[in-house]
C-alpha positions as CSV (number, residue, x, y, z in Angstrom):
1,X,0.0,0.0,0.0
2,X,2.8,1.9,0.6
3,X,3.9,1.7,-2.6
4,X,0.8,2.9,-4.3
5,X,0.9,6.0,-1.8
6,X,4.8,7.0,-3.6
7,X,2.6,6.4,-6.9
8,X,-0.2,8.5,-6.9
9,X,1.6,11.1,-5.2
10,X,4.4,11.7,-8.2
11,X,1.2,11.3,-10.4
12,X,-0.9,14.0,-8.9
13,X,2.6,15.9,-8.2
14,X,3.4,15.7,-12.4
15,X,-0.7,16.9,-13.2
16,X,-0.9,19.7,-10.4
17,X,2.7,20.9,-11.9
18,X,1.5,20.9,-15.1
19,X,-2.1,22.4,-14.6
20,X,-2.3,25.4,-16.8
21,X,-5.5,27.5,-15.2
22,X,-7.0,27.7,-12.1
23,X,-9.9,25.8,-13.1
24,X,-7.8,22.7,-14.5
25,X,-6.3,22.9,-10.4
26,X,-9.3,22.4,-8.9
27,X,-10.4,19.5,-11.1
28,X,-7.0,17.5,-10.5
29,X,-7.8,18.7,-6.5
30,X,-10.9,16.7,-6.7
31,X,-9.6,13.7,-8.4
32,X,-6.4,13.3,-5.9
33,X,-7.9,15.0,-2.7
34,X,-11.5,14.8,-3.0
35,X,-14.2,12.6,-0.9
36,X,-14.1,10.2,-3.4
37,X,-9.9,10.2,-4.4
38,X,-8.0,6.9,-3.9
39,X,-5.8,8.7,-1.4
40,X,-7.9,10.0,1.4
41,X,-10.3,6.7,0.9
42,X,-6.5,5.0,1.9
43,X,-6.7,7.3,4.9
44,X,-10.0,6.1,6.1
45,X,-9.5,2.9,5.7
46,X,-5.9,2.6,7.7
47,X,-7.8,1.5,10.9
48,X,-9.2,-1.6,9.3
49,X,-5.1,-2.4,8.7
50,X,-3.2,-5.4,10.8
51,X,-1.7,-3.2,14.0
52,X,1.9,-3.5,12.7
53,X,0.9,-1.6,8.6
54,X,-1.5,1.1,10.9
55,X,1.7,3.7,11.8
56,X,3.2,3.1,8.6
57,X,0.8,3.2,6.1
58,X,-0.7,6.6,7.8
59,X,2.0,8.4,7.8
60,X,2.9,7.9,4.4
61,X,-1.0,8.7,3.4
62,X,-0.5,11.7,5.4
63,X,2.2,13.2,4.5
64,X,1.7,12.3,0.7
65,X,-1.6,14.6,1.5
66,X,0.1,17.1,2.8
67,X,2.4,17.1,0.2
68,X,-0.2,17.4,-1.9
69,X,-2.1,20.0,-0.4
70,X,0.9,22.4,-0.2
71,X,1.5,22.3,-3.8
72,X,-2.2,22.7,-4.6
73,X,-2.2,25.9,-2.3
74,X,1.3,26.7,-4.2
75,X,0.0,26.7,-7.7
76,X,-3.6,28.1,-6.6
77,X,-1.7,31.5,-5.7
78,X,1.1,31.6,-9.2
79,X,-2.0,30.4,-11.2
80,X,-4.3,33.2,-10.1
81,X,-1.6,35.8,-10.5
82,X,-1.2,34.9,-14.2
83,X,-5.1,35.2,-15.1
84,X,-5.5,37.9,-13.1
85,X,-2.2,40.1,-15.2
86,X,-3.8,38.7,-18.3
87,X,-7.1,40.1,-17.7
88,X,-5.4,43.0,-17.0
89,X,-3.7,43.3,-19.9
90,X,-6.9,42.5,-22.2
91,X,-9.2,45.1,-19.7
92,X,-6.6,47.7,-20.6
93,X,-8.0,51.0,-21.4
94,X,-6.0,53.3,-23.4
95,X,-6.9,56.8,-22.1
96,X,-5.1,58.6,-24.7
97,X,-7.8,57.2,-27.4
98,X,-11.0,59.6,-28.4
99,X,-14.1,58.4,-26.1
100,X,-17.0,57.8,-27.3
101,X,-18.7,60.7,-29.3
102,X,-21.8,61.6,-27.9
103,X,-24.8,61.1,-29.5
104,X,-26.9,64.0,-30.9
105,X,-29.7,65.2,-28.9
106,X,-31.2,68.0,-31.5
107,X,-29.6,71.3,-33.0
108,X,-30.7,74.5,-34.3
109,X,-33.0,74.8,-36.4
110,X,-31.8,76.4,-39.7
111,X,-34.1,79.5,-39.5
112,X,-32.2,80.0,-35.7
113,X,-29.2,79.5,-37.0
114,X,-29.8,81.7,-39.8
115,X,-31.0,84.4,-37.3
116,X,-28.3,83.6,-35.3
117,X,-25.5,84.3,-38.0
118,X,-27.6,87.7,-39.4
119,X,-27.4,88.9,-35.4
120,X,-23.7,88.0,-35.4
121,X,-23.0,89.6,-38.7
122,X,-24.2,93.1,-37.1
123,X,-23.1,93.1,-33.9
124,X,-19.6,92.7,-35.5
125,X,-20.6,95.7,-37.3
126,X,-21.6,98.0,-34.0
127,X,-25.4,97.3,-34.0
128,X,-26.8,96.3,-31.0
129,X,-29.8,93.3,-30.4
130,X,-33.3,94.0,-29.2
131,X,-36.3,92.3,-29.0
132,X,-40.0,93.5,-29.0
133,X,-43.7,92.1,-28.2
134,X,-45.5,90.4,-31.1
135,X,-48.9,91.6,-29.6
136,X,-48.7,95.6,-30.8
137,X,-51.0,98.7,-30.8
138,X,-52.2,99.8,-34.2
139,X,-50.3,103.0,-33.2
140,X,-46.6,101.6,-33.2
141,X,-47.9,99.2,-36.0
142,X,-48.9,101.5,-38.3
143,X,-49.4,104.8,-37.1
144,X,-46.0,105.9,-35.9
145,X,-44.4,104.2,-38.6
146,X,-45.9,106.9,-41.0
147,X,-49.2,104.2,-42.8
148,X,-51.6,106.6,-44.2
149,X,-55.0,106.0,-42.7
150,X,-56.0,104.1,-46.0
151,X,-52.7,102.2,-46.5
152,X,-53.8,98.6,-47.6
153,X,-51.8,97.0,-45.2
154,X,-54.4,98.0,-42.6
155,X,-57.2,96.0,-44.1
156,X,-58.0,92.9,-42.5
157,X,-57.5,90.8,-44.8
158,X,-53.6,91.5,-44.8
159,X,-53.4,92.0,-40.7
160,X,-54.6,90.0,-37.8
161,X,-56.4,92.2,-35.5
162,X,-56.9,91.0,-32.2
163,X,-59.3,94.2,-31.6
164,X,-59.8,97.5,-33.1
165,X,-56.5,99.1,-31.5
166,X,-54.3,95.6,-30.9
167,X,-53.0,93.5,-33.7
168,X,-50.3,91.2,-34.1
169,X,-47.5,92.8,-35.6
170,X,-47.0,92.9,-39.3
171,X,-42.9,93.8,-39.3
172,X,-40.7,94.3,-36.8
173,X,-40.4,98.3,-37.6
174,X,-42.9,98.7,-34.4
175,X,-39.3,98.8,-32.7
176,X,-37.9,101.3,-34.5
177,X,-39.9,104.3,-33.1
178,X,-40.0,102.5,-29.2
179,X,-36.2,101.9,-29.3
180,X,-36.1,106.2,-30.2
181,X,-38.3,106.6,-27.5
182,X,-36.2,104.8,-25.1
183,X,-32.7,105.9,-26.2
184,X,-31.3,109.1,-27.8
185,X,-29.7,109.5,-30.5
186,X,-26.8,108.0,-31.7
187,X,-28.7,105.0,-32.1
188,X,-27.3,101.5,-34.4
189,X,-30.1,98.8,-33.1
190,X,-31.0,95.6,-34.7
191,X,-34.5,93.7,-34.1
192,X,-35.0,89.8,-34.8
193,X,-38.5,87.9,-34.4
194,X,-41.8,86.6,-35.4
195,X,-44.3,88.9,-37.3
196,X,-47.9,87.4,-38.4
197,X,-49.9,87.9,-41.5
198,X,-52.3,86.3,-42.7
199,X,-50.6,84.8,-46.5
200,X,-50.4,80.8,-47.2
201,X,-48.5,79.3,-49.8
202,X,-45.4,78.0,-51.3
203,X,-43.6,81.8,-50.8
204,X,-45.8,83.0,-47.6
205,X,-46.7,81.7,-44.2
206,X,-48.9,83.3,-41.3
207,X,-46.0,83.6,-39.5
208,X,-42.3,84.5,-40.5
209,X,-39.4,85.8,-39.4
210,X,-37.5,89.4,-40.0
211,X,-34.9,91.2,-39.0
212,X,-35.1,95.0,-38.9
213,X,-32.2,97.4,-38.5
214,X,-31.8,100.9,-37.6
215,X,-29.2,103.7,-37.6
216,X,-29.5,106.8,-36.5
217,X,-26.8,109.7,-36.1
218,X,-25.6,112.6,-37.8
219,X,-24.8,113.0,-41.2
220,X,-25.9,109.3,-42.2
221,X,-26.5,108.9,-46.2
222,X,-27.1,106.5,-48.8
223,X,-24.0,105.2,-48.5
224,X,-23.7,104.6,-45.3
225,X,-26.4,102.0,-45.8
226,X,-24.9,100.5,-49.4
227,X,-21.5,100.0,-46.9
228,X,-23.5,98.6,-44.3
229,X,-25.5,95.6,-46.5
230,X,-22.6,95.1,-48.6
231,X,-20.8,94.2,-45.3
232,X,-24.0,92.0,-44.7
233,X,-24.1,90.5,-48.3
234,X,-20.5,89.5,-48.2
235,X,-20.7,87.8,-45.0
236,X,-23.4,86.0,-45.8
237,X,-23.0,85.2,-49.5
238,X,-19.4,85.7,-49.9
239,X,-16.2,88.5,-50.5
240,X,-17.2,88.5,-53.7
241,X,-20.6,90.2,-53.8
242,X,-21.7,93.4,-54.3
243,X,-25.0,95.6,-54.0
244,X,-27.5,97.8,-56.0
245,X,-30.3,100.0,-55.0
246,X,-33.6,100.2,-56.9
247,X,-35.9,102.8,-56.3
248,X,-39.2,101.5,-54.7
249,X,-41.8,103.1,-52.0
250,X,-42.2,102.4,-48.5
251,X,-44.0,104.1,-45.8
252,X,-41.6,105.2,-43.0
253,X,-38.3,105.2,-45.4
254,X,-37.9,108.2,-47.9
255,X,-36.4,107.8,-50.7
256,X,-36.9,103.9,-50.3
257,X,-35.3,101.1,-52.2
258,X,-34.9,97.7,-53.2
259,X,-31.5,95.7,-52.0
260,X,-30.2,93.0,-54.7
261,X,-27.4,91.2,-54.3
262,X,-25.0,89.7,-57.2
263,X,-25.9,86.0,-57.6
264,X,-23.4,83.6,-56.0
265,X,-24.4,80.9,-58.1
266,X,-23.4,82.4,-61.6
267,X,-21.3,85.2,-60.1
268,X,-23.3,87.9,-61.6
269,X,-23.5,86.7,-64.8
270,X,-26.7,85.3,-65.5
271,X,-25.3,82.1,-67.4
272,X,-23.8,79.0,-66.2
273,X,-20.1,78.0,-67.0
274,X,-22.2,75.7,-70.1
275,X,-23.7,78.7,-71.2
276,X,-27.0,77.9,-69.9
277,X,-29.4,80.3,-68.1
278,X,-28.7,80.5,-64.4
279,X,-31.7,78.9,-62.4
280,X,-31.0,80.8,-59.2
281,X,-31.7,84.5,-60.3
282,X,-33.1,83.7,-63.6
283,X,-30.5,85.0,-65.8
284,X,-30.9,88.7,-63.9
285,X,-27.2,88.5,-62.5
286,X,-28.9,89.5,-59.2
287,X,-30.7,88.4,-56.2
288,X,-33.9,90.5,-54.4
289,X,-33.0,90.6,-50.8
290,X,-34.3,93.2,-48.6
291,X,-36.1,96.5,-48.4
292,X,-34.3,99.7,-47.3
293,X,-34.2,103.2,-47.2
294,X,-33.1,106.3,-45.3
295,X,-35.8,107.3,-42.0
296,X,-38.8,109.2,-43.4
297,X,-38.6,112.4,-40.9
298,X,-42.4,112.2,-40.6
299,X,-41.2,109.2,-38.6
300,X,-39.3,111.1,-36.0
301,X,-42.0,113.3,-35.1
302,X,-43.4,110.1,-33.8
303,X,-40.8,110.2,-30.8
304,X,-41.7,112.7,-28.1
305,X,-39.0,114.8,-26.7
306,X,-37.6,113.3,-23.1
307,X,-36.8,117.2,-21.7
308,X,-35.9,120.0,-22.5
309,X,-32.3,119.8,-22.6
310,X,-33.1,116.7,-24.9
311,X,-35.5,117.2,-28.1
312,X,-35.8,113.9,-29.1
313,X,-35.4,113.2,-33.0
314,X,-34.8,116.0,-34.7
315,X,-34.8,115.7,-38.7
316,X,-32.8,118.9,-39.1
317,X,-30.1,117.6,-37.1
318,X,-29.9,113.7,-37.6
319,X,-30.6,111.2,-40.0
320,X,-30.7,107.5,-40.5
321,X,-31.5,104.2,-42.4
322,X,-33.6,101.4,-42.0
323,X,-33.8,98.3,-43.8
324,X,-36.1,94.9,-43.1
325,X,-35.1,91.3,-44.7
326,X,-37.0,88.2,-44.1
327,X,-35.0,85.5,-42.4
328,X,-36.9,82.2,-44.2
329,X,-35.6,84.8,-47.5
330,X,-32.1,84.2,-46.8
331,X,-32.1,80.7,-45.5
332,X,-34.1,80.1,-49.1
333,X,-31.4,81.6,-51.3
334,X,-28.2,80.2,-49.2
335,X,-29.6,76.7,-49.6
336,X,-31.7,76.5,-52.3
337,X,-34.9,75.8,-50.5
338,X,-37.8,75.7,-52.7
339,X,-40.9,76.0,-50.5
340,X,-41.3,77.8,-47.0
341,X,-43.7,75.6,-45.8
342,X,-40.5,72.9,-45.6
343,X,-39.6,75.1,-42.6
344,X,-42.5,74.2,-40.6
345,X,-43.4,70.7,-41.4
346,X,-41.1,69.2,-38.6
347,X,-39.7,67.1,-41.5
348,X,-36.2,65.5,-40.0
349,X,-35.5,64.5,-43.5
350,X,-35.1,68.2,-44.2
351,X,-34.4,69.8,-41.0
352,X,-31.3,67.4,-40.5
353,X,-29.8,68.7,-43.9
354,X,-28.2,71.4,-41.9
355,X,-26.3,72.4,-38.6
């Protein structure tokens, strides 16, 4: 018995040597050392041995055990040290490496981002921002801004009126003559936001957006306003455009014009590079932008005087310009857009075309 004690010992000494995982240990630990192993059965069964084989025979069982045991415990620990650096090594996280981008959660809509530019574009240029209420009085509406009393943009069927004296407003020039009442002259504002009439179709919606803009101080011409919307145009469309004035009428701007801008997609020209008719502007070489012209001084009268060491407005001594563009306008020409009702239909097949 002896002899098979030496034998099963260099066997399970050879397999728990040789075990290459933790997991292979354990199973050789069951088959030498567990309930069931020849080796411990030995050990139970050496009191059933003649008296003179009981001393011997346990104490080679017991140390071969032992033996066994130690080197078990031995590998255990050099076993679990090598899975453990080789998890390590796969686990490895390189912290130079980009993370993960994070995923979009929405982004400006391209008439705020078009806004947003336009505001960015004249602050850069000295204007300052302001905001007004939607809900106006027919007297800033219309009244103050010069509308004759049969002007046809006082009809109903081209304003909403919320009641005979409250309406919601039609342009954003209502904040031209409060932004005079509320600061003196010199005075270089611009005013984003919603306006309301009441137009549906492919090139009007009930509600749009403009942005107005307003200089006022001495000596102001013309020119002035050509330098200021060929600063515009440029940013916007690029360094190579320029501007013309047309004559054309407006109430609270006198002399008046129209604002075009020189195509950017035939430079000008009217013709594509194969000779064909641009489709942009139509062959015409230029683009209708805005509405412009320098203050009518009826306009000023509008704006009582704050005291008497200030008088307000007054035409003999200052002058200014004005101009109003349509923001869904400019969105339309810098991306081709075909429809303004494409703004509003929540469409993410469109909207996610830009930002």
């Amino acid at each position: 018995m002896t002899e098979r004690i030496r034998q099963l010992q260099e066997e399970a000494t050879a397999a728990l040597s040789a075990a290459s995982s933790t997991e292979a240990l354990e199973q050789l630990r069951v088959r030498y050392l567990g309930r069931k192993a020849e080796l411990p059965m030995m050990l139970r069964e050496v009191a059933s041995l003649p008296p003179q084989d009981r001393a011997v025979v346990g104490k080679e069982a017991n140390a071969a055990r032992k033996a066994l045991e130690a080197l078990i415990e031995q590998r255990s620990a050099a076993l679990s040290a090598a899975e453990l650096d080789a998890r390590l090594a796969a686990d490895a996280i390189d912290v130079t490496l980009p993370g993960a981008p994070p995923q979009p959660i929405g982004r400006l809509h391209v008439l705020s981002e078009t806004q947003r530019e336009l505001e960015d574009i004249f602050l850069g240029l000295g204007f300052t921002v302001l905001e007004g209420p939607e809900v106006e009085t027919v007297h800033y509406n219309f009244d103050a801004l010069n509308h004759s009393p049969t002007h046809p943009a006082r009809a109903k069927t081209d304003t909403f009126y919320i009641s005979d004296d409250v309406v919601l407003r039609t342009h954003t020039s209502p904040m031209q003559i409060r932004a005079m009442e509320a600061h003196p002259p010199p005075l270089y504002v611009v005013i984003p936001g919603r306006v309301y009439r009441p137009d549906s179709d492919a090139t009007h919606t009930p509600q749009f957006h403009q942005i107005e803009g307003l200089a006022v101080d001495e000596d102001i011409t013309l020119a002035d306003l050509k330098g200021t919307l060929l600063a515009f145009a440029r940013a916007v469309f690029g360094e190579e455009r320029e501007v013309r004035l047309r004559p054309h009428f407006f109430p609270f701007t006198e002399p008046s014009v129209e604002v075009d801008v020189s195509c950017f997609s035939c430079s000008g020209k009217g013709f594509m590079k194969d000779g064909s008719r641009c489709p942009l502007c139509k062959g015409e070489g230029w683009l209708e932008v805005l509405g412009a012209g320098e203050v009518d001084p009826n306009v000023y009268a509008y704006v009582p005087e704050t005291s008497a060491n200030s008088p307000g407005y007054d035409p003999e001594k200052v002058q200014g310009y004005a101009w109003g563009m349509g923001v869904e306008r400019i969105a339309m020409l810098r991306h081709g857009i075909p429809d303004l009702r494409l703004y509003y239909e929540n469409d993410l097949r469109f909207l996610e075309q830009f930002g």
